[in-house]
N, C-alpha and C positions, 0 to 999 in steps of 0.2 A: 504494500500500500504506500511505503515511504517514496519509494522509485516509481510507484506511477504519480505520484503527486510533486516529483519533481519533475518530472517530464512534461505533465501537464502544465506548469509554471512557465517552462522554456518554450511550449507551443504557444500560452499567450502571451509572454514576452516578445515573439514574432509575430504575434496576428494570425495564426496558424490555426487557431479553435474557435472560427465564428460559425463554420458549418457544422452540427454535429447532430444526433438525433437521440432522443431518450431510447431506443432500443439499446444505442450504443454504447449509453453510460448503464442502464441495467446489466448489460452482460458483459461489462467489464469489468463491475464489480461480484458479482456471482463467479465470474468466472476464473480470478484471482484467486477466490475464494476457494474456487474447486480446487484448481491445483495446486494449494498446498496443504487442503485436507487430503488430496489425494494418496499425497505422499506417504500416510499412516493407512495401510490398508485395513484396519478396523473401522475406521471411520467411513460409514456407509453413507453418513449424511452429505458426500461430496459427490456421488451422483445423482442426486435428485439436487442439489445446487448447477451441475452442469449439464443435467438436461433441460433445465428453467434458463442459463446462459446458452445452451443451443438455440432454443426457440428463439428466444431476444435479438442474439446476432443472426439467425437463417430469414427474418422479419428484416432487419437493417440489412441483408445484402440484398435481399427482392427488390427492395425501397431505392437502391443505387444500381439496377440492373445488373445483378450479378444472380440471374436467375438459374443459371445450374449449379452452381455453387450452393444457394439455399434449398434447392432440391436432394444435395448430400446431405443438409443438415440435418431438414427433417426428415428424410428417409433412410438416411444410413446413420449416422452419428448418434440419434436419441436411439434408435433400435439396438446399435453397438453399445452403449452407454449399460442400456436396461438387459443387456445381456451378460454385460462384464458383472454389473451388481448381481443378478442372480448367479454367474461361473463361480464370482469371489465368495458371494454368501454361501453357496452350499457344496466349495470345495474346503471352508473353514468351520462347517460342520460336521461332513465325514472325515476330518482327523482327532484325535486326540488333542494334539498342541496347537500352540496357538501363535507359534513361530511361521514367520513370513520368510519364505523365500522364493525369492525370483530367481533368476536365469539368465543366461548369457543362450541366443541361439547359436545352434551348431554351426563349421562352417560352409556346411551345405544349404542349409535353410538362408541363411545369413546371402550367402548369393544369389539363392531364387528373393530375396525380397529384394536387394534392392534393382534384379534384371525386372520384375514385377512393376516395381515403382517406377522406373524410365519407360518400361511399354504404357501403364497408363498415363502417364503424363503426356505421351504424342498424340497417344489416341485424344486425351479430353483434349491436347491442345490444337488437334488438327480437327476435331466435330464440333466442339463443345466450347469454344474462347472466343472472342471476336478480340480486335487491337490490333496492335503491333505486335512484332514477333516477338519480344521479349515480354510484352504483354501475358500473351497465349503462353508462353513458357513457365513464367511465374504462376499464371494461374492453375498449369499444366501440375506442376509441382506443389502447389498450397495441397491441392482436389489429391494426388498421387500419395504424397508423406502422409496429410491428415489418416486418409486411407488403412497404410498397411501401419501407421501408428496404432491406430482403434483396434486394429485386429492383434497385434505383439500385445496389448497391454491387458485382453480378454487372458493370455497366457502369460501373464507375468511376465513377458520379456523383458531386460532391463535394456534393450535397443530404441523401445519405443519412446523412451524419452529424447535420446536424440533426432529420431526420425522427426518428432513436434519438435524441436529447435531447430532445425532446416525448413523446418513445413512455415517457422513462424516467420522466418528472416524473408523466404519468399514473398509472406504475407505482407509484411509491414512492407516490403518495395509494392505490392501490387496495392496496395491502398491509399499509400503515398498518391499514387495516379490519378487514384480517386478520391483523394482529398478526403476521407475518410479519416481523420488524424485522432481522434479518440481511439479506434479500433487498429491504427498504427502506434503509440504508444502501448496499447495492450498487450502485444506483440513481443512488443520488447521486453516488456517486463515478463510475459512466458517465458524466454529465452533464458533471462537470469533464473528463474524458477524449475523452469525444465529444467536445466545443468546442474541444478543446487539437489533436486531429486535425484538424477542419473547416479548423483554420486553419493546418495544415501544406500539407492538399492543396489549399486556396485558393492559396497562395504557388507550388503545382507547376503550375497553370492556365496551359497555353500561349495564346497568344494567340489562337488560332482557335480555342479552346475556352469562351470567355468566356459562351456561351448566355445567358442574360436578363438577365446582368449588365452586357452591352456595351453601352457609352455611345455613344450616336447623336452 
C-alpha cells in the first residue's frame, strides 16, 4: 500500500491521474490485497478478494476497449481463481499436516510452459489484438503469462509467480498506451509483490521438490 501511494503521488505530481475510473481504484485495492494474503496459503479469504478484483478490473478493460482481455477475466480467471480455492481447500484437508509446500516444475514441464506461453501469445496477438505490433505483443503476452500463471498456481508451482511478474511488466507498458495509469501503477507494485512471494515459496521448497532447479 506504501508503494502504491507513492506512485500515485509521482502520477499526480505529472498530471498523469486525471483519467481514471472507480473500477480501477476498486480492484486495485482488492487486488493488493489479494496478493499478499495470497502468499499465506491458509488464508482463503484472498480469493474471494480476487475474484471481486477480477470482476472490477474485467469491467474497467471492456470500459477502455480491451474486450478480449475482459472476456479472460470473466471466463477464465474467476473460474481458475474458484478452482484453485477448492484444489487448495480440499488438498489441505486430505493431509494430516498442515505444512505448505510448493514446487519447483520439472525440466520438462518447465519447457512445455513457456513453448505454450509464446504459441499463445501469437495466436491472441495475430486474432485477438488490434495496434501496433508491439501493441499486439504486449497484449499477446499480459493474455499468454496471466494464462499458464493461473494454471502453475492451481498446482502450487512456485514458477507462477514469476510468470505474473513478466505478465505484469507487459501490463503496465500496454496500459501506459492506454492511459490507464491507476491500473499501470498496480502493476508495478505486483511486480515488487510477486518477487517478495516467489521468494517466500522458494524458501518453503522441500527437497524432492527442487524440479529444474536441482543440482546434478
Amino acid at each position: 500500500m506504501v508503494s502504491y501511494t507513492l506512485i500515485l503521488l509521482g502520477l499526480t505530481e505529472f498530471q498523469l491521474i486525471n483519467g481514471f475510473s472507480y473500477y480501477e481504484i476498486i480492484s486495485t485495492f482488492l487486488g493488493i490485497t489479494y496478493v499478499i494474503l495470497l502468499q499465506n496459503p491458509n488464508n482463503y479469504l484472498s480469493f474471494f478478494l480476487g475474484i471481486a478484483s477480477t470482476i472490477a478490473l474485467g469491467l474497467h478493460f471492456h470500459n477502455i476497449g480491451l474486450t478480449y482481455t475482459s472476456y479472460l477475466y470473466f471466463f477464465f480467471f474467476i473460474p481458475c481463481q474458484m478452482f484453485s480455492l477448492f484444489s487448495w481447500w480440499k488438498g489441505e484437508k486430505s493431509k494430516e499436516s498442515c505444512i505448505f509446500s510448493p514446487s519447483f516444475l520439472s525440466k520438462k514441464f518447465l519447457f512445455l510452459s513457456i513453448i505454450a506461453t509464446l504459441s499463445v501469445t501469437a495466436v491472441f496477438a495475430s486474432f485477438f489484438s488490434d495496434g501496433s505490433f508491439f501493441l499486439k505483443i504486449a497484449d499477446g503476452f499480459f493474455f499468454s503469462l496471466n494464462v499458464t500463471a493461473n494454471i502453475l498456481i492451481i498446482k502450487k508451482k512456485t514458477e507462477c509467480w514469476l510468470f505474473w511478474s513478466i505478465s505484469n511488466f507487459f501490463a503496465a507498458s500496454l496500459f501506459t498506451f492506454k492511459e490507464s495509469y491507476f491500473t499501470v501503477a498496480l502493476n508495478f507494485v505486483y511486480i515488487v509483490v510477486n518477487l517478495i512471494a516467489m521468494i517466500r515459496w522458494v524458501k518453503a521448497v522441500s527437497a524432492d521438490g527442487n524440479g529444474w532447479t536441482e543440482k546434478k
